[in-house]
N, C-alpha and C positions, 0 to 999 in steps of 0.2 A: 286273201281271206274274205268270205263273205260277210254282208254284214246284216241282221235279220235284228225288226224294229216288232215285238210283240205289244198287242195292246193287253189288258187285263191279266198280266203278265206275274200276279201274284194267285190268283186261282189256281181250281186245282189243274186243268189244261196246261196252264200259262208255266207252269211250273215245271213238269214232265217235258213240254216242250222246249224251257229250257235248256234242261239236262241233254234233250236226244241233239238239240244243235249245235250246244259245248260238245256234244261227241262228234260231229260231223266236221269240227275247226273252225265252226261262224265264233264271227265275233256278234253277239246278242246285245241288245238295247231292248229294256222293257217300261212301258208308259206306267207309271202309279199314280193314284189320286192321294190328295196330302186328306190327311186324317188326324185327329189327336191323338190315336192309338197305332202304334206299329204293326202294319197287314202284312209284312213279308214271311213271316211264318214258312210258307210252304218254301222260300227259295234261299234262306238262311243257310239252309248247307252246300249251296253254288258257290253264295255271293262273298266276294272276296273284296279287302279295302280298295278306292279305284287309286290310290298313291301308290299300290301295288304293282312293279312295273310286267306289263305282258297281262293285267288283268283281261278279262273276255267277255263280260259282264258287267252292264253299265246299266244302271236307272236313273229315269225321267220326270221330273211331275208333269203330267198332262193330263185330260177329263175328253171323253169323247163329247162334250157340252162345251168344248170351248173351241172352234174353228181354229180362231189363230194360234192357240200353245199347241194344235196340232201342225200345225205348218212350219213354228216355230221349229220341233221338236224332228220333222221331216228334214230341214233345213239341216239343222246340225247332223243329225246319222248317217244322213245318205245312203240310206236301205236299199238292199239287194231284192227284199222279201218282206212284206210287211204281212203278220197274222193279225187278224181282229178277231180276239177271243173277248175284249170289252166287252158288258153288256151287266142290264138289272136281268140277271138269270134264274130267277124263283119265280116260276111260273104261280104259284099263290098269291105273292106277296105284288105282283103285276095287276092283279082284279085292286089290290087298294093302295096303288099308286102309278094310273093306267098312264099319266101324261107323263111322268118323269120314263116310265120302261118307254114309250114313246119316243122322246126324245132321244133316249142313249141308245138304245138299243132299231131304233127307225134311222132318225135323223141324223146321229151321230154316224151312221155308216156313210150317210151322204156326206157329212161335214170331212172326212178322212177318203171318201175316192176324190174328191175335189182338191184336197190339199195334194193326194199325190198326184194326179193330172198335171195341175199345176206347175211342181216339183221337176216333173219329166218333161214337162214343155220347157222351162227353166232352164235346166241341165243337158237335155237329150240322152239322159241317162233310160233305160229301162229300170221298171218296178213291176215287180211281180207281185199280187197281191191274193190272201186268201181268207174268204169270207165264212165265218163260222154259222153255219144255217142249224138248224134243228128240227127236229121229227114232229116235234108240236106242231112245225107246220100243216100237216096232214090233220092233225087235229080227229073229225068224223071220218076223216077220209075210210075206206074198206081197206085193210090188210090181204095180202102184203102190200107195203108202200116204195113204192121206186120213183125214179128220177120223173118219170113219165104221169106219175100219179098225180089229181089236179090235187093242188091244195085247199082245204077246210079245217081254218084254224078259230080256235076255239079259245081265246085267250087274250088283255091286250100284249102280252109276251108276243105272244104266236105270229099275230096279226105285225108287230114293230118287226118280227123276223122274216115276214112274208115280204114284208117293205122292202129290207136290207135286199132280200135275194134279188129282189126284181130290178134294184137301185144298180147292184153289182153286174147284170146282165145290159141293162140299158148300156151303162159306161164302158163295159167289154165293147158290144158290139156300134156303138156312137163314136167312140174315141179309139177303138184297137190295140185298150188297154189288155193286160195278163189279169184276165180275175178269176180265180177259180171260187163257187159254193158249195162248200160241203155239208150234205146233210145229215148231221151226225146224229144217230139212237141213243139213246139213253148211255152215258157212260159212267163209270164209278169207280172208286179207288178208295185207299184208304184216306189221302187227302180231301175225298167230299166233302162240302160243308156240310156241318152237324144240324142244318134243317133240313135237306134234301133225304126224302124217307128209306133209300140205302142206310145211309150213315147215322139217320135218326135210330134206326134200328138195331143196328151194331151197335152203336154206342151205347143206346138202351142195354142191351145186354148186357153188356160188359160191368156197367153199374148195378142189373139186377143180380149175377150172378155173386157180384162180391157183397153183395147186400147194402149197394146205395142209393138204390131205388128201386119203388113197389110195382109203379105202373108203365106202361106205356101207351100212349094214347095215339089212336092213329085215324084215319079217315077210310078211304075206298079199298078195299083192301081186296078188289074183284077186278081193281084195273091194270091190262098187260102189257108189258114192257119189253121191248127189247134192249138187255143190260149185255153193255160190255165194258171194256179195261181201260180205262183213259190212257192208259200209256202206250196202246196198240194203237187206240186212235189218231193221238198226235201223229202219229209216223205215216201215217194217210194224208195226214193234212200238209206235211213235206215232199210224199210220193205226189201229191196232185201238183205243185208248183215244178215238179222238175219234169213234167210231161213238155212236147214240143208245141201245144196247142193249148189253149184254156178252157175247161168246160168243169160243167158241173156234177157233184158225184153222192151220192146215200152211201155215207159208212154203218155198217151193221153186222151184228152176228147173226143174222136170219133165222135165229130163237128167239121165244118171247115166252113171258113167265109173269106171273100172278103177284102183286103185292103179298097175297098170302105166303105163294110158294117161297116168297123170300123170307120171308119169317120162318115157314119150315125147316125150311135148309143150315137158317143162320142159328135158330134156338136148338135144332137137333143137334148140331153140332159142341153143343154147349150143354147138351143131353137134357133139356127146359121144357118143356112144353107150353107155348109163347100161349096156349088158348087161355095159360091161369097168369098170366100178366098185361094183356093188350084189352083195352077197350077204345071203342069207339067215340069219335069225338065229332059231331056234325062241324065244327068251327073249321076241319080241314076239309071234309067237301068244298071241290070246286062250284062255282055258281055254274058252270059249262061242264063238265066232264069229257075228259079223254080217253075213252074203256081201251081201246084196243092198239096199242103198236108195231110193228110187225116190219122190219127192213130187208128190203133186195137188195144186196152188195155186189150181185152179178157184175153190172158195168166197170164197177172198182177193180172187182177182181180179176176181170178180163183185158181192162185198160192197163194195169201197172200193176198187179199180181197180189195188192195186199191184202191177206185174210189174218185172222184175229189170232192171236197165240193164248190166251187166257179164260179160259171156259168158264160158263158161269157158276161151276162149283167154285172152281179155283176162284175164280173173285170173291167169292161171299167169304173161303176164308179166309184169305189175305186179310178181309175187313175186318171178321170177327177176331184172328190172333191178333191182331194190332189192337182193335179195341178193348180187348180183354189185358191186355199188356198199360193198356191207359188207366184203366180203373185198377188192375193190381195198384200201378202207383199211388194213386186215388187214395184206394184204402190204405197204404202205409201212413200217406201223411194224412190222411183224418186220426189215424190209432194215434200218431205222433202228435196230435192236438193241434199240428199247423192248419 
């Protein structure tokens, strides 16, 4: 049985990936940060008691800010495959908290190839490992953006991601470690967090239509994305580890679509017209802006054959019935006075 160590492993990624490795017969280990509120939310319908014997899913507390609970944490698993989806991943919320996205999201990739280097020096075990990059990195770059594209990131997100990649390439080619980076486009599901402006949107909805909210306030609503399905994308970030060679790959649905168009799609479908409920809010402009994204999946798809099963209609309503399905609840229990 394999045994595969997810960092950020309660996100919405970390979650679906999961599920796809409990389907594959790994046995899974996921890093959590201790909090005084319960963050497993997305993975509560895995997670099984671990006294439970044959259980396949085990969590950790560890912080990619803490060198030794990661070494720690390597030490006990003994990972086959380790994912680093960690990371401070709100590209907003990175403009006002530049040094901490910094750390976790930069430095913390170096604090975790060093612990597995280490690990494998150690042991003489192999570790295959896979680095979560993102499209931010291109930032100004010109569309389409492919593996080949220089990067111009625009963000301190972007800029800690540009770090990780290059951090992940140094240690492949220094030490002849397995590291694959994936740069993955924009992806969304119904588990996105409820700031990221997919899900800001649905959600919005779902509470306009049942009448528990007037407005929705949004920011660029001119800038393009390339949206696909987190759940297709994970399955790429497992096709890249089981290649013979390591290199690095752009997952994308090579369409790209309008902040607006996503509101069209999501309010049409809810028969709304999002123009008599969205306004604008200067407080979500970026101080840098990202206008254009746009991904080449060629090399993916020509290396290990993965293309996307969930089109970007089909996503917006998967969003939208589930969020609408939230606020139905909603409004039961506001009528019911809880």
């Amino acid at each position: 049985m394999k045994r595969a160590l997810i960092t950020g492993i309660t996100g919405q990624d970390g979650s679906y990936l999961s599920e796809f490795l409990l389907g594959k017969g790994y046995e899974v280990h996921g890093l959590i940060r201790r909090t005084s509120t319960f963050t497993t939310g997305r993975i509560d319908h895995i997670y099984t008691d671990p006294h439970v014997q044959g259980t396949r899913l085990h969590l950790h507390y560890g912080d990619l800010s803490d060198g030794t609970g990661l070494r720690r944490v390597i030490e006990l698993v003994k990972p086959d495959e380790v994912y680093n989806l960690g990371a401070q991943s709100h590209v907003r919320v990175s403009f006002d908290q530049p040094e901490y996205t910094g750390d976790v999201v930069g430095t913390g990739v170096l604090r975790l190839l060093d612990a597995v280097r280490d690990h494998m020096h150690a042991t003489g075990q192999p570790v295959k490992l896979y680095q979560a990059g993102s499209s931010e990195m291109f930032g100004a770059a010109n569309p389409p953006q492919s593996e080949a594209t220089p990067f111009h990131p625009r963000s301190p997100y972007a800029v800690a991601k540009v770090a990780a990649h290059w951090y992940g390439i140094n240690y492949r080619e220094s030490y002849n470690m397995f590291i694959c980076n994936g740069i993955l486009f924009n992806h969304e599901s119904p588990r996105r967090g409820e700031t990221f402006v997919t899900r800001k949107i649905t959600r919005a909805l779902g509470r306009i239509k049942f009448g528990l909210q007037d407005k929705l306030f949004l920011g660029n609503l001119s800038a393009k994305r390339d949206w696909g399905f987190a759940g297709d994308y994970v399955r790429a970030m497992w096709m890249m580890l089981q290649q013979d060679q390591p290199d690095d790959y752009v997952v994308a649905t090579n369409e790209a679509f309008s902040v607006q168009e996503f509101l069209e799609e999501s309010f049409g479908q809810a028969d709304l017209d999002w123009k008599q409920y969205v306004e604008i809010d200067p407080r979500y402009f970026r101080p840098a802006e990202v206008d254009y994204l746009l991904g080449d999946a060629t090399k993916a798809r020509s290396a290990f054959g993965w293309e996307p099963e969930v089109s970007f209609k089909h996503l917006v309503k998967m969003m939208v019935d589930h969020d609408m399905e939230l606020a139905r609840r909603e409004k039961i229990l506001k009528d019911a006075g809880a």
